[in-house]
C-alpha positions, 0 to 999 in steps of 0.5 A: 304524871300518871297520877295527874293523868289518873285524876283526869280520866277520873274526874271526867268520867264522873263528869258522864256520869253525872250528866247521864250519858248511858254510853252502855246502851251504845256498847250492848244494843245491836250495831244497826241500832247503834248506827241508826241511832248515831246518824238519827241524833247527828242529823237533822230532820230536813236533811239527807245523810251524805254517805260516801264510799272509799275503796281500799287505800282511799283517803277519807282525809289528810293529815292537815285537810281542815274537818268540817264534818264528823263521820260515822263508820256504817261498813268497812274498816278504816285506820287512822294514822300520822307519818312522822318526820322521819318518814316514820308511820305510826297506826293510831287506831282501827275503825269499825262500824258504828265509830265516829271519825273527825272529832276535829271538826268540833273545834274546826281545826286541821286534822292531825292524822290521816284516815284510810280505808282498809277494805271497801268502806261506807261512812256517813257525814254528820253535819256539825254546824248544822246541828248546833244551830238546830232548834230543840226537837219535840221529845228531846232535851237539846243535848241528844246531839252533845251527847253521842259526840261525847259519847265518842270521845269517851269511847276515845278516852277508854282506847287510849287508857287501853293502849296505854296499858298494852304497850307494858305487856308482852308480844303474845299478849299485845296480839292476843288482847287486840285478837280479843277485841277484834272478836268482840266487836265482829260479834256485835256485828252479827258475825261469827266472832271466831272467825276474823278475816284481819282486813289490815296488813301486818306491817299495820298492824305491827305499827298499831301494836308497837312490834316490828313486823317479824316479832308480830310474825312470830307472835302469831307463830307462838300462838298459833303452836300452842292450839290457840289460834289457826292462821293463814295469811288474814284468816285467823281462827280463834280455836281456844278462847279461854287460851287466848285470854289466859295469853292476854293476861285476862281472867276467864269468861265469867258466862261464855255462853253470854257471848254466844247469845249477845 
């Protein structure tokens, strides 16, 4: 089965190679670029982007709403999840700036999880249909619009590989690796990357990472003893990077100064 799984992930990631993708220019360009040029490719010239805003614990939508649209994350940070039968919650994944919500809607189907805001949220819809039906534009290939949606489905892929590799690791470093990348991506919003006001509940947070919400406490209490973190409540402060990394099993920072300047 994980070599099947291996195979899979391989094929279709030669697959984006070879048709091109460069789905690094979205990772490394600035987040206002990244946005500007996801809802530019989404929507279509003669119509005007529908942005919507959600207040904290507003739904963007259901589990079982049929998706007719996608979304693109513009601010704000929402959670996507799924209550089991057993009234269980289970956080599949965090939504930052510059993500697309609604992958359904490429198949029209109902959704299978549900979507929250966080915290005061912005996202714009991105007509679909309209954009298969839109003749080819001067300048472009006719692909643009296929492009960033795969795009976004590999950026899903490479989260799901990830998420498959945290749940073997340790406590400390399930929460020092997603710390890590909660920094990354502030980061690539301009912001102060070791500073992180967490806009989720640690019970979510828990659920996200597979821990109870006291193991996730003291995981926090551990990394906050040995000087790599300080916390109070949702404000954490990244005070070691090199710790912290060392914590999530990665190897040090070839350039930090790199990060800096990125």
């Amino acid at each position: 089965m994980v070599s099947s799984t291996a195979d899979a992930l391989t094929a279709i990631s030669r697959g984006f190679n070879n048709m091109k993708l460069q789905t690094s220019a979205f990772e490394d360009s600035s987040p206002r670029r990244r946005i500007s040029a996801l809802s530019s490719r989404f929507a279509p010239p003669d119509r005007t982007c529908s942005d919507r805003i959600l207040q904290r614990d507003q739904h963007l939508f259901v589990a079982g709403d049929v998706v007719n649209v996608a979304y693109l994350v513009v601010a704000g940070v929402l959670k996507s999840y799924v209550l089991h039968e057993n009234g269980d919650e289970q956080v599949l994944e965090f939504h930052l700036p510059g993500d697309v919500i609604g992958l359904d809607a490429l198949v029209e189907a109902t959704s299978n999880s549900s979507v929250m805001a966080l915290d005061t949220s912005n996202v714009r819809a991105l007509s679909i249909h309209h954009t298969r039906q839109r003749p080819n534009q001067p300048g472009q290939d006719g692909f643009a619009d296929a492009e960033v949606i795969i795009t976004g489905m590999y950026r899903e892929i490479l989260r799901l590989t990830r998420r498959l590799h945290m749940a073997s690791n340790s406590t400390n470093a399930r929460l020092a690796s997603f710390l890590l990348d909660y920094s990354h991506a502030q980061a690539c919003r301009g912001c102060d990357p070791d500073v992180l006001l967490l806009p989720m509940k640690r019970r979510d947070l828990a659920r996200y990472l597979g821990l109870a919400t006291e193991t996730l406490s003291r995981s926090f209490s551990r990394l906050r003893d040995k000087g790599l973190l300080s916390v109070d409540n949702n404000d954490i402060a990244i005070l070691d990077r090199a710790g912290l990394r060392e914590a999530a099993g990665l190897p040090p920072e070839e350039n930090p100064a790199s990060r800096a300047r990125s």
